[in-house]
ZASELO-568650 format. One record per residue (C-alpha): x, y, z. Coordinates in steps of 0.001 Angstrom, whole numbers, padded with zeros to 6 digits, always signed. Each point is the difference from the previous one (the first is absolute). Example, Ala and Ser with C-alpha at 12.3 -4.5 7.8 and 13.67 -1.06 7.14 Angstrom:
BEGIN
+012300-004500+007800
+001370+003440-000660
***
This chain:
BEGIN
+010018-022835-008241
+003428+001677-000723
+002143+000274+003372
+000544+003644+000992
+003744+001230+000486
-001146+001145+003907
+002614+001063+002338
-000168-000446+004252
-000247+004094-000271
-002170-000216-002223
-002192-002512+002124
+000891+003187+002555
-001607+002687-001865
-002858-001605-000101
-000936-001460+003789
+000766+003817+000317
-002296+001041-001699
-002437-002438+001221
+000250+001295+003429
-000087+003404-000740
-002843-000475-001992
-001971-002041+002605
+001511+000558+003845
-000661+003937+000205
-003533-000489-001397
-000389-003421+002554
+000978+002598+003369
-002805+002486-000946
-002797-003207-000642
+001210-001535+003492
-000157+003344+001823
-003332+000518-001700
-001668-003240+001002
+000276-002369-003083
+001036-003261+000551
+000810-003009-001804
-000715-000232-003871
-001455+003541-000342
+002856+001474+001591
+002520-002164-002145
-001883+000730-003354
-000646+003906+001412
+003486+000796+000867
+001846+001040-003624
-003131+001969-001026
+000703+001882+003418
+003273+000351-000851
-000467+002085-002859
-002296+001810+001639
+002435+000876+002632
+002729+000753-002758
-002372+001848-002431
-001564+002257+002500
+003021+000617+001574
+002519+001015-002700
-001878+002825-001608
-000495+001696+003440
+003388-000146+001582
+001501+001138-003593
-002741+003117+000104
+001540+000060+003954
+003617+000101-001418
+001573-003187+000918
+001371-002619-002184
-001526-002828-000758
+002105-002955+001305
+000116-003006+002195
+000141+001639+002814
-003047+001994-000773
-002199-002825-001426
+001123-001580+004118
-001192+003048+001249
-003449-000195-001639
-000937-003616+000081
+000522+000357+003894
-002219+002904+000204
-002344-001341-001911
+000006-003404+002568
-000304+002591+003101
-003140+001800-001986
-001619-002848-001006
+000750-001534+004208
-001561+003131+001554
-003178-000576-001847
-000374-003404+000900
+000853+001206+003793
-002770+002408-000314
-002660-002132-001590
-000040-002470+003345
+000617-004043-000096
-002545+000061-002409
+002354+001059-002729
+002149-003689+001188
-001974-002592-001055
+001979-002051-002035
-000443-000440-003916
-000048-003344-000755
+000436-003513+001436
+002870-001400+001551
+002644-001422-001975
-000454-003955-001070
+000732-002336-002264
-001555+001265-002765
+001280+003331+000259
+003247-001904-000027
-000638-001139-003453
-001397+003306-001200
+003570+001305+001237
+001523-002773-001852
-001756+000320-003425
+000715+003809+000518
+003565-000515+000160
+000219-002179-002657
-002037+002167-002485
+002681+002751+001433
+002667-002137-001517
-001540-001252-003093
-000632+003651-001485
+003164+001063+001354
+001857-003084-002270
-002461+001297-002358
+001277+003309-000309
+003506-000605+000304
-000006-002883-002543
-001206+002494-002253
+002427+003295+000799
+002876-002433+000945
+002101+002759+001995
-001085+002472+002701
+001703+002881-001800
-001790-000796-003232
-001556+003151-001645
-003965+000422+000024
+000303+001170-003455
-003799+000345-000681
-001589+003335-000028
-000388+001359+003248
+003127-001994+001590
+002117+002882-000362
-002403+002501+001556
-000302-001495+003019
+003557-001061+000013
+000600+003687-000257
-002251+000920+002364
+001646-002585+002890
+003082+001830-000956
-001114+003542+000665
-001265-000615+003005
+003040-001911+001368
+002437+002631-001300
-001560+003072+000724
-002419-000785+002658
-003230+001399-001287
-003291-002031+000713
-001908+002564-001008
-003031-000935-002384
+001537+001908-003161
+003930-000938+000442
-000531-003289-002116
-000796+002048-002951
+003252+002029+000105
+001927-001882-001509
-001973-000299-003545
-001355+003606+000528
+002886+002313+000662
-002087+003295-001060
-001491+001780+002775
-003528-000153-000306
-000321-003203-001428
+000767-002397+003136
-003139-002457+000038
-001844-001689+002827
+000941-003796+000995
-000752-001732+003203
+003595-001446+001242
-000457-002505+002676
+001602-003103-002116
+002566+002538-000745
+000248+001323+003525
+000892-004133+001498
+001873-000489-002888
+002246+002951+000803
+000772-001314+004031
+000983-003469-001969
+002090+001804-002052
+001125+002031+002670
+000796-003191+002424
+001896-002285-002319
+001322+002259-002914
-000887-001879-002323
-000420+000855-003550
-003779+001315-000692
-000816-002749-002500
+000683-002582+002714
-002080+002055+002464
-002849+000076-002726
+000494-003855-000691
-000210-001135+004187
-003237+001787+000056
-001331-001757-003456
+001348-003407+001765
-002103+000459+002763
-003572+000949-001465
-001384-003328-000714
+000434-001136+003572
-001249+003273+001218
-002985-000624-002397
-000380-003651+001541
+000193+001345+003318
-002579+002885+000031
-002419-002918-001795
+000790-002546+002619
-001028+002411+002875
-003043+001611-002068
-001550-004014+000258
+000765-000190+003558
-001395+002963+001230
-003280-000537-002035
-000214-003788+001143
+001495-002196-002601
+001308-003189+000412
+003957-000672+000115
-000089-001768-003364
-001808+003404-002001
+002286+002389+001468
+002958-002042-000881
-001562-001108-003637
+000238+003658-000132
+003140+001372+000874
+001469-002900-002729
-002457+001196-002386
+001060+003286-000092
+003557-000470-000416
-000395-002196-003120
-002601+002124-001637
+001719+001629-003190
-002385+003319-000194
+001628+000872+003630
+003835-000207-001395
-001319+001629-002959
+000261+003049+002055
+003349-000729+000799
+001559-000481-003353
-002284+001831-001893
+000903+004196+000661
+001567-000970+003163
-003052+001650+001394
+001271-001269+003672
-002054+002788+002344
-003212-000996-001707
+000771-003802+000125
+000800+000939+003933
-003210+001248+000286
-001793-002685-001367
+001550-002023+002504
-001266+001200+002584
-003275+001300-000838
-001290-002893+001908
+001761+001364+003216
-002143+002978-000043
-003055-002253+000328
+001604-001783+003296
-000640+003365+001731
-003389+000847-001225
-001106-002967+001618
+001776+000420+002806
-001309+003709+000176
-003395-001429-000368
+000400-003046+002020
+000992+002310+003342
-002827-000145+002496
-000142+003166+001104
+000517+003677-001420
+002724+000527+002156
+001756-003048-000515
-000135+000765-003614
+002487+002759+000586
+003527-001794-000912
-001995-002095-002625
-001226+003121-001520
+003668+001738+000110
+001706-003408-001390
-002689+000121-002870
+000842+003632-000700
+003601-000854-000184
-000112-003236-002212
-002500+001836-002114
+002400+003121-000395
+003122-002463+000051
-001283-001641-003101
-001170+003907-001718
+003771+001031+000786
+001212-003377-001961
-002254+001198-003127
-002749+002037-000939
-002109-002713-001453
-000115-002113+003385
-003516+002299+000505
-001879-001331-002957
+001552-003592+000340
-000752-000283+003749
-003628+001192-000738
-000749-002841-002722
+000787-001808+003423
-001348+001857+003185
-003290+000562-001829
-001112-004177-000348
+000704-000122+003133
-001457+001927+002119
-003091-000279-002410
+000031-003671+000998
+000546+000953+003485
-002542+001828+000349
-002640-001565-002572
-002991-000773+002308
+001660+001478+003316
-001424+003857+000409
+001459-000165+003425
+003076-000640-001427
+000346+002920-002550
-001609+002361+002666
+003170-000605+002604
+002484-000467-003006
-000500+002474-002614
+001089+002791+002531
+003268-001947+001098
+000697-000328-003888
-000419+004106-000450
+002138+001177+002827
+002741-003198-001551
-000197+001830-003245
+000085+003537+001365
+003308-001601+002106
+001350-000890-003429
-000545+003104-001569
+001751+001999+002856
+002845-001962-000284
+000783-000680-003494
-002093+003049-001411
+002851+001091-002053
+000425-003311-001078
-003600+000069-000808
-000555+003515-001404
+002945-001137-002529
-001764-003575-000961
-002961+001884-000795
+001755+002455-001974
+001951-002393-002080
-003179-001772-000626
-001791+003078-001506
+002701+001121-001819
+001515-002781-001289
-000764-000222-003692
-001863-003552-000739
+002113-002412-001622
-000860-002332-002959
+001290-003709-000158
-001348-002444-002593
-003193-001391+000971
+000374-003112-002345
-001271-002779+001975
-003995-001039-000270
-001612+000605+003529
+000034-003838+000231
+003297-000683-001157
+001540+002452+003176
-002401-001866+002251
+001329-003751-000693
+003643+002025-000048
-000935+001627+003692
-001388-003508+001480
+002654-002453-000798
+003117+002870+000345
+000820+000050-003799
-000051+003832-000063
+002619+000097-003031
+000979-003302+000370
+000453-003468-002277
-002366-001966+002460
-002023-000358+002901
+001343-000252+003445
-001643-003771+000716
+000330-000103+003842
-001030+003213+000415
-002816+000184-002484
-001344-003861+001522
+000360+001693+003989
-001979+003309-001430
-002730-002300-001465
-000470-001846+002608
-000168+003218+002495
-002010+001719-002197
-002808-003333+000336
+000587+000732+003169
-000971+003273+000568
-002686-000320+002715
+002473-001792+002140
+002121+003027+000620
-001750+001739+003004
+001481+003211+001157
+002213-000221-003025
-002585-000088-002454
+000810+004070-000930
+003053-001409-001874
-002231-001265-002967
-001411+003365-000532
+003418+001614+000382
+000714-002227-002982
-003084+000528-002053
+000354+003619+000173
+004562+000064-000833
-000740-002907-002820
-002639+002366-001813
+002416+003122+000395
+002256-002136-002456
-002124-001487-002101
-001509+003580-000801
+003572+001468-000440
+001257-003669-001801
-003036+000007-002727
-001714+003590-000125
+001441+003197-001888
-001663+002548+001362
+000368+003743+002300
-002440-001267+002687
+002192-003010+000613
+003063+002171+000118
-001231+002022+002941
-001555-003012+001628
+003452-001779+000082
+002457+003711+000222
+001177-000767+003601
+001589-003111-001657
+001592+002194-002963
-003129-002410-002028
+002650-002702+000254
-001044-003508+000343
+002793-001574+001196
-000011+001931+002696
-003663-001076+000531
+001034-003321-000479
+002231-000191+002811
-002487+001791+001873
-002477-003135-000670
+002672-002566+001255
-000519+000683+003351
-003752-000847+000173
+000679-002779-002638
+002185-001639+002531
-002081+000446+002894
-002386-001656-001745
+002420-002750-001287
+000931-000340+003577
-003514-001167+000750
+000034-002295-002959
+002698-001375+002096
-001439-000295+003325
-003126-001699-001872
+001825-002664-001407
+001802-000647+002317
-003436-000442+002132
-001604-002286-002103
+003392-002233-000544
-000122+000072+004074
-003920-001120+000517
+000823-002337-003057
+003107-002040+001940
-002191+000089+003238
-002699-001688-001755
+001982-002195-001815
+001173-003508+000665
+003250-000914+001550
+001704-000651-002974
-001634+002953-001949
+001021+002391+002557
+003765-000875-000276
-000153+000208-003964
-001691+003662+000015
+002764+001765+001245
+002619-001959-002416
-002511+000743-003018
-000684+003611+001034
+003959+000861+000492
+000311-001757-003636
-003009+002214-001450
+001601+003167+001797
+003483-000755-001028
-000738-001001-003847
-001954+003452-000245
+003082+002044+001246
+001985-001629-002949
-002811+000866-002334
-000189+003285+001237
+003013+000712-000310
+001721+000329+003307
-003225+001448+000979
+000488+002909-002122
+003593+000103+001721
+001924-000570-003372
-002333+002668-002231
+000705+002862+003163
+003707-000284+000020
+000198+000361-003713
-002379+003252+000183
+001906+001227+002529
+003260-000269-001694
-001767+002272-002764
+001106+003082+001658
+003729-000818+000420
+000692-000035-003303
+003590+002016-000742
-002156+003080-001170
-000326+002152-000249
+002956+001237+002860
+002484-002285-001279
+003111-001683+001638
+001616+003439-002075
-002040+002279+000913
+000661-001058+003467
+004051+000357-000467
-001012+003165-001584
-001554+001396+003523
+003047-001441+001941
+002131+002467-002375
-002311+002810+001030
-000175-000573+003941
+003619+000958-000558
-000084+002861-001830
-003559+002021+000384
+000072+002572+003053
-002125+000132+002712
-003251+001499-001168
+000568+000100-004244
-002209-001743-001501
+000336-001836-002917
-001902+000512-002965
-001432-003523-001422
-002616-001417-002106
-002794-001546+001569
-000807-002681-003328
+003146-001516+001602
+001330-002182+002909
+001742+003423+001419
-003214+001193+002502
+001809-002956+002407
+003413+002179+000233
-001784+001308+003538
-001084-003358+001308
+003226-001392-000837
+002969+002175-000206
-001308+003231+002353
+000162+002070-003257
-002876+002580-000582
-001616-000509-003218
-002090+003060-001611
-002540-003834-001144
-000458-001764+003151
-002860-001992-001686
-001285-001439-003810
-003084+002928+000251
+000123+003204-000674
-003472+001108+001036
-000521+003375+002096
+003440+001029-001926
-001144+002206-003189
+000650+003137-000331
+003046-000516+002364
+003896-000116-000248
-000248-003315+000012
-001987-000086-003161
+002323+002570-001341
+003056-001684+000042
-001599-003372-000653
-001317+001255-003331
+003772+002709-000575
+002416-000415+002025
+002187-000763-003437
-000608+004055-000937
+001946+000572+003190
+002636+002126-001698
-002219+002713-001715
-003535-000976+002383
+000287+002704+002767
-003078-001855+001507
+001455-002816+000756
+003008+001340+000979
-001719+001569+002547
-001643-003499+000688
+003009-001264+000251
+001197+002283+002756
-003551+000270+001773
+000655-003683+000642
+003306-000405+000597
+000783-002682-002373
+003576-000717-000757
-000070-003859-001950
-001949-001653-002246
-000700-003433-000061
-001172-002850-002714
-001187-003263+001096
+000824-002863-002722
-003572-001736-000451
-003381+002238-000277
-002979-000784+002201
-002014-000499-003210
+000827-000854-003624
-002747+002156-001325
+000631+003339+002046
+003150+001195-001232
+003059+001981+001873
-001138+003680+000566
+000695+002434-002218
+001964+001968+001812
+002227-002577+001192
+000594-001473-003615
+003150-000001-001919
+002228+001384+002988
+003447-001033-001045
+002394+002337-001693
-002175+003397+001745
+002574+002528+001000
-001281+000237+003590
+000120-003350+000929
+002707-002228+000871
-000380-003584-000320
+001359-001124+003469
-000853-003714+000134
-001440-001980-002963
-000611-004213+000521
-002503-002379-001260
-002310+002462-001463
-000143+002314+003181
+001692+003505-000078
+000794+002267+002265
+000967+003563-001171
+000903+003758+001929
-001512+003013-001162
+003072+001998+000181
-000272+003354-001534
-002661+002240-000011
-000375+000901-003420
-001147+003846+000393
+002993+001115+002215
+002915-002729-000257
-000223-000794+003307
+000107-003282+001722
-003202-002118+001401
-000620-001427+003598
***
C-alpha cells in the first residue's frame, strides 16, 4: 500500500469531522435513552437528522446556515427528545444493552482497527487530502458544500444553483452531507476538496461501526460483530461507491441504513406505549436523518425493515397487534418531519426517466460476481467469500439476526436482474437506484458482511470447542496452525482486498479532467472576476470546479445538462461564438451577467466533443485572451458588439 502524503492538519480535519459527525447526534441518543452500542452506532444517523431537518427550516426562517446555527439545533433537538423521555415515566430508562465487558472491549477494538484499515485504504489510494474527486458527481457536491458555506443557504433547492442559474429551473436535492460539510468547511477553512476527502476517509469506519452495534443490539457474539465491521471495510463493491461517481451521500446512506434498524427495535422493544415515546421520536429522526442524506434511503431501508419485522413477528400475532401501530405513528413522525424531503424523493422517482446500462452478464455469472465481491473485478475476494460461505451454512444459527439473509436475497436479485436482464420492467423495478448495479452492489455489502461476520464467529466456535477437546499438545498447535492458515490467506488475498481498494480508489484522482492548469487557470480568475459575474464555461471540461475551488461562479457547475433546454444556458452553450451579430445571446449574455470565458485543457470525455458554441474562440473580436497556459484559457468578453460598449 502506497504511503499517503498526510499532514498533522490534515489528521485535524478529519477528528473534526469525526466529532461533528458523531458527538451532536451521541447528546440527542443519551438524552433520549439509548445507551451503549445502539447509541454509539445511532448517533451520526441522528446527526444528519438534526442537520437535515434543521437547515431547510431556519433558511425558510431567514437565518444563515452556520456553526452557530447547526449548535443551536442539535441542542434543541437533545432538550425535545429529553422532555419526552421526562414525560413517558422511568419506564422510558431502562437501559439498552448490557454493561460494558470484555468482549465489548474487543468489538471496540476490531472497530477501531477496521476504522483505520479503510481509512489507509482510502488515503493510499487518493494520496493527498486536497486531491480532486474527479469522478462524476465530485464536483456537484463539491459545489454544493461551497454554496452553502459562502452564501448560507440550506435550503433544499440552493445546491442546484450553481449548475442551474435560470430561474425556473433550480431542482430538488436533499443537502444534509452538504449541510455538515459546510460547518467543516466553515470551522477549519479548508479547501472543499479536503473537506469532501475527511468525510470519504471516515466512511468505512462509520460503516464498521453502525455494523458492529447492529450485532450487539440483536445479540451477536463479540467475534460476528467485529468479523463484520473488518468485513466491510475490505469489501471492494463498498469503495466502489467511493471511487466510482463519487456518489458519497448515497454511499453515506448505505452506511448507515443499519442504524435505522437499531431504533425500530428499540421502538418495538419499549414495554409500554408510553415509554415508546422518545423511541418513537428517535426513529422518526434517524429515519428522516437518513431521507435528508438521499432520497433513495426509503427504498433501501425497506429491502431492510421489511425481513425484519416479518421475522419478528412470524408466529407472534400479539406481537404485530401492539407493534404495527407504533410502526404507523413512526412513519407518520417521519413524514412530518422530512415530508419535503419525502414529497421530493417521490417526485424524482416518478419523474426520473429510467436509465439503461448494459445488462451483459448471465444471471449466474452476476451471482458468483455478488458472492465472492468480484463485482467488476479480476478475482474473488478469498477471505471474504470463505467467511460468507461459511455464514451462509450457517444460517439457522443467526437468531434475531436471521432478517439479514433475506435483506440479502432480496438486494442480490435487484442486481442480478439489472446485471443480466434488458428489459422496461426491470428499469422501474431498480429506478430508485438510477437501474445501476454498482450502486446495488454496494448496497449488498452490508448484508454480505454481516453474514461474513457470522462465518467468523462460527469458525472461530468450532476452532474453540476443537482446542478444548483436544489434547495438550494439540491445543497449543491449533492456535499456531490457525494464525498460519489466517495469515497465508491475507497474502493470497491480497492484503485482504487492501491492495485491489487503494488502487480503485486512486481511479478518481487521476489529473483529469481539472488539471494542475486548469487549476492555475482559476487562481488567475479569483483575481480578476467581480463579485457576482459569472463566468461562462464548458461543462465537457474540468472548469464546473472553478466554484469549489477558486470562489468563481461558473454558468456549468456540473458535467449534466439535464432540466437546461430551452434555456440560456443551452443558448450560449450551442452560440455563444455568433455573439457579435446573435442579439439572443447578447441578451443572454447580459441576463446573466457573464463577463469571462473560460477553457479547461483536458475534456471530461474523448468522445463528447467541446460545445459548439464555445469552439474555435481565439482571434473573435469580442474576446480578449487574458491568460492562456497548458491548454487552459481564460478570455474577457470586452465589447458588446451591437453598441461598442464595454462588458462587466
Amino acid at each position: 500500500m502506497p504511503l499517503p502524503d498526510v499532514a498533522a492538519a490534515d489528521l485535524g480535519v478529519i477528528g473534526l469531522y469525526a466529532v461533528l459527525l458523531v458527538l451532536p447526534g451521541l447528546l440527542v441518543a443519551r438524552a433520549g435513552g439509548l445507551r451503549g452500542w445502539t447509541s454509539a452506532g445511532a448517533a451520526p444517523l441522528l446527526t444528519y437528522g438534526v442537520v437535515g431537518l434543521a437547515g431547510p427550516w431556519t433558511t425558510a426562517a431567514g437565518l444563515r446556515w452556520s456553526p452557530v446555527v447547526f449548535a443551536g439545533a442539535t441542542a434543541t433537538a437533545a432538550l425535545a427528545v429529553a422532555a419526552l423521555r421526562r414525560a413517558a415515566g422511568p419506564a422510558a430508562d431502562r437501559a439498552a444493552g448490557r454493561a460494558a465487558g470484555r468482549a465489548d472491549a474487543g468489538v471496540a477494538a476490531a472497530v477501531a482497527g477496521a476504522a483505520v484499515l479503510g481509512a489507509l485504504t482510502v488515503l493510499g489510494g487518493i494520496r493527498r487530502l486536497d486531491t480532486i474527486p474527479q469522478s462524476w458527481d465530485g464536483v456537484f457536491h463539491a459545489n454544493g458544500v461551497r454554496w452553502v458555506a459562502d452564501t448560507g443557504d440550506a435550503g433544499l433547492f440552493g445546491l442546484s444553483r450553481v449548475n442551474w442559474p435560470v430561474e425556473g429551473t433550480e431542482g430538488f436535492y436533499p443537502n444534509a452531507y452538504h449541510l455538515l460539510g459546510a460547518v467543516v468547511h466553515r470551522l477549519t477553512d479548508r479547501d472543499v476538496p479536503s473537506v469532501l476527502n475527511a468525510h470519504t476517509v471516515l466512511l468505512p469506519g462509520l460503516a464498521a461501526l453502525v455494523l458492529a452495534a447492529t450485532v450487539r443490539r440483536f445479540g451477536g457474539g463479540a467475534w460476528h460483530a467485529g468479523g463484520s465491521a473488518v468485513a466491510i471495510t475490505v469489501t471492494t463493491a463498498f469503495y466502489d461507491l467511493l471511487w466510482k461517481g463519487a456518489l458519497l451521500p448515497y454511499a453515506t446512506v448505505v452506511a448507515l441504513t443499519a442504524a435505522v434498524l437499531l431504533l425500530v427495535v428499540e421502538l418495538l422493544d419499549a414495554p409500554a406505549a408510553r415509554a415508546a415515546l422518545p423511541a418513537g421520536a428517535l426513529l422518526a429522526l434517524g429515519a428522516a436523518g437518513l431521507l435528508c442524506v438521499h432520497s433513495v434511503a426509503p427504498f433501501g431501508v425497506a429491502l431492510f425493515a421489511v425481513p425484519l419485522v416479518a421475522a419478528r413477528w412470524w408466529g407472534h400475532r400479539d406481537r404485530w397487534r401492539r407493534e404495527a401501530p407504533r410502526l404507523a405513528l413512526a412513519g407518520a413522525g417521519t413524514a412530518g418531519l422530512g415530508g419535503m424531503q419525502l414529497a421530493g424523493a417521490l417526485t424524482h422517482v416518478a419523474d426520473s426517466p429510467p436509465l439503461r446500462w448494459p445488462a451483459d452478464l448471465t444471471w449466474t455469472a452476476a451471482t458468483l460476481q455478488l458472492l465472492t465481491g468480484a463485482h467488476e473485478a479480476p478475482g474473488p475476494q478469498l477471505a471474504l467469500t470463505l467467511a460468507a460461505a461459511v455464514g451462509l451454512l450457517a444460517l439457522p444459527r443467526l437468531g434475531a439476526l436471521s432478517w439479514c439473509g433475506w435483506a440479502a436475497l432480496a438486494v442480490g436479485v435487484l442486481f442480478v436482474l439489472t446485471a443480466s436482464v434488458d428489459s422496461t420492467w426491470v428499469d422501474g423495478l431498480t429506478r430508485p437506484w438510477w437501474n445501476d448495479r454498482w450502486r446495488l452492489a454496494g448496497l449488498f455489502a452490508v448484508p454480505l458482511s454481516l453474514i461474513a461476520g457470522h462465518g467468523v464467529a462460527q469458525a472461530q466456535r468450532c476452532a474453540a470447542e476443537l482446542v478444548r477437546r483436544s489434547a495438550p499438545a494439540v491445543r497449543r498447535a491449533v492456535p499456531v496452525t490457525a494464525a498460519a492458515v489466517l495469515a497465508g490467506l491475507a497474502v493470497a488475498d491480497d492484503g485482504l482486498g487492501v491492495t485491489r481498494n487503494t488502487v480503485r480508489m486512486a481511479a478518481h484522482t487521476e489529473d483529469r479532467p481539472f488539471t494542475a492548469a486548469d487549476r492555475a487557470a482559476v487562481a488567475v480568475l479569483a483575481e480578476i472576476v467581480p463579485p457576482g459575474v459569472r463566468v461562462l464555461n464548458d461543462r465537457r471540461d474540468g472548469s464546473p470546479w472553478m466554484y469549489a475551488v477558486g470562489g468563481v461562479l461558473p454558468l456549468a457547475g456540473h458535467y449534466t445538462d439535464i432540466g437546461l433546454t430551452g434555456t440560456d444556458v443551452e443558448l450560449l452553450e450551442q452560440r455563444f461564438r455568433h455573439y457579435a451579430d446573435d442579439d439572443a445571446v447578447r441578451a443572454a449574455v447580459a441576463r446573466l451577467d457573464i463577463g469571462f470565458v473560460m477553457l479547461g485543457s483536458e475534456l471530461v470525455n474523448a468522445n463528447r466533443p467541446r460545445s459548439p458554441g464555445l469552439r474555435d474562440l481565439a482571434g473573435l473580436p469580442f474576446l480578449q485572451e487574458v491568460y492562456s497556459a497548458g491548454g487552459a484559457v481564460i478570455y474577457e468578453i470586452v465589447e458588446d458588439a451591437s453598441t461598442g460598449t464595454p462588458q462587466g
